[in-house]
C-alpha positions in Angstrom: 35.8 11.6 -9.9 39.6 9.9 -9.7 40.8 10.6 -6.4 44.2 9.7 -7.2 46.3 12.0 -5.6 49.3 12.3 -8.8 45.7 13.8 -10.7 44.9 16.2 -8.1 46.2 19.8 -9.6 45.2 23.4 -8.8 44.2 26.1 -11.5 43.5 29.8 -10.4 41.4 31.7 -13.8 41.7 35.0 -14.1 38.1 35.7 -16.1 37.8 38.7 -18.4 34.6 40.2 -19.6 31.3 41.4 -18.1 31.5 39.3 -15.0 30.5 41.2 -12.4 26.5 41.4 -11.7 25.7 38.5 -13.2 26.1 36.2 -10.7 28.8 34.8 -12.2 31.3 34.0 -8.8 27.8 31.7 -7.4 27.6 30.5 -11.4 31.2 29.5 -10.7 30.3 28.0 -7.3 27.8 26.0 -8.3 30.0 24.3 -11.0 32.9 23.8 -8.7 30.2 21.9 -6.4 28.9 20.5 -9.0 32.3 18.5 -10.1 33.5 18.0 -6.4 36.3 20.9 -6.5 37.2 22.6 -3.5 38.5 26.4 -3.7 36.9 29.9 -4.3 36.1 32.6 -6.3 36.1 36.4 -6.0 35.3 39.7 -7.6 38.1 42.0 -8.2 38.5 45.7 -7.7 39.3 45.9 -11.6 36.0 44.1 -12.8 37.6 40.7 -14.0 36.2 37.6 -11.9 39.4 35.2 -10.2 38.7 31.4 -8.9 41.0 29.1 -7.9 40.2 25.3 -7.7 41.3 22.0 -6.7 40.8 18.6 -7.9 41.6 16.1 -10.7 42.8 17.5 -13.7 39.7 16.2 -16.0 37.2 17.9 -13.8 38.8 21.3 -13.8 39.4 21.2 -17.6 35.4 20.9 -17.4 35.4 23.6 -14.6 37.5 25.9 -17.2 35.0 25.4 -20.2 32.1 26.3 -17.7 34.4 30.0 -16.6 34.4 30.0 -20.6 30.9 30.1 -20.8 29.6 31.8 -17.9 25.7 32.0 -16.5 23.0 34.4 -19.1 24.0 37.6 -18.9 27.5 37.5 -18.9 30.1 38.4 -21.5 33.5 36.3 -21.1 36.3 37.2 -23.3 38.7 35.5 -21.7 39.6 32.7 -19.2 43.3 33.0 -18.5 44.2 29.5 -16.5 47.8 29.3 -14.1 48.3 25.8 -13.0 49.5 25.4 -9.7 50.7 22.8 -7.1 47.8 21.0 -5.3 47.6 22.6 -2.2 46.1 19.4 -0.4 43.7 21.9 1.5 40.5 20.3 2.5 37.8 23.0 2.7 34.4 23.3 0.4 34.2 26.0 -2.7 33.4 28.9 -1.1 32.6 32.6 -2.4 35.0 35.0 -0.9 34.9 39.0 -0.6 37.5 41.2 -1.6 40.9 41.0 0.3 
């Protein structure tokens, strides 16, 4: 992982499809974890998945594919990525609940 701080972005993914009850947000954990991101993921109230994630721009381009494919059982249609400034936050990926 580069730690350079100019390669550090944040992405937040709206993910469209059958995402919910398939374990798809600790799918999406485990990747994030997996690659070193911080950040965290959530069910929303209108069935689509969101995650939002921070680290070097190579690793979250892998973290978008992974969203892309999602864990057995899940039916992604689409990943729509926002790119965002790095927030500089230092905190582990976490699931979150809705709020």
């Amino acid at each position: 992982m580069n730690d350079n701080p100019e390669n550090i972005q944040r992405v937040r993914a709206l993910v469209e499809g059958h995402v919910q009850g398939v374990g798809f947000r600790y799918f999406t954990m485990d990747q994030a974890r997996r690659l070193g991101l911080s950040g965290w993921v959530r069910n929303l109230p209108n069935g689509c998945v969101e995650a939002e994630a921070e680290g070097p721009r190579e690793d979250l381009l892998v973290f978008l594919e992974a969203l892309a494919e999602g864990p057995a059982g899940s039916v992604v249609r689409k990943v729509r990525p926002e790119w965002l400034p790095a927030s500089g936050e230092d905190f582990s990926f976490r699931v979150r609940i809705f709020d």
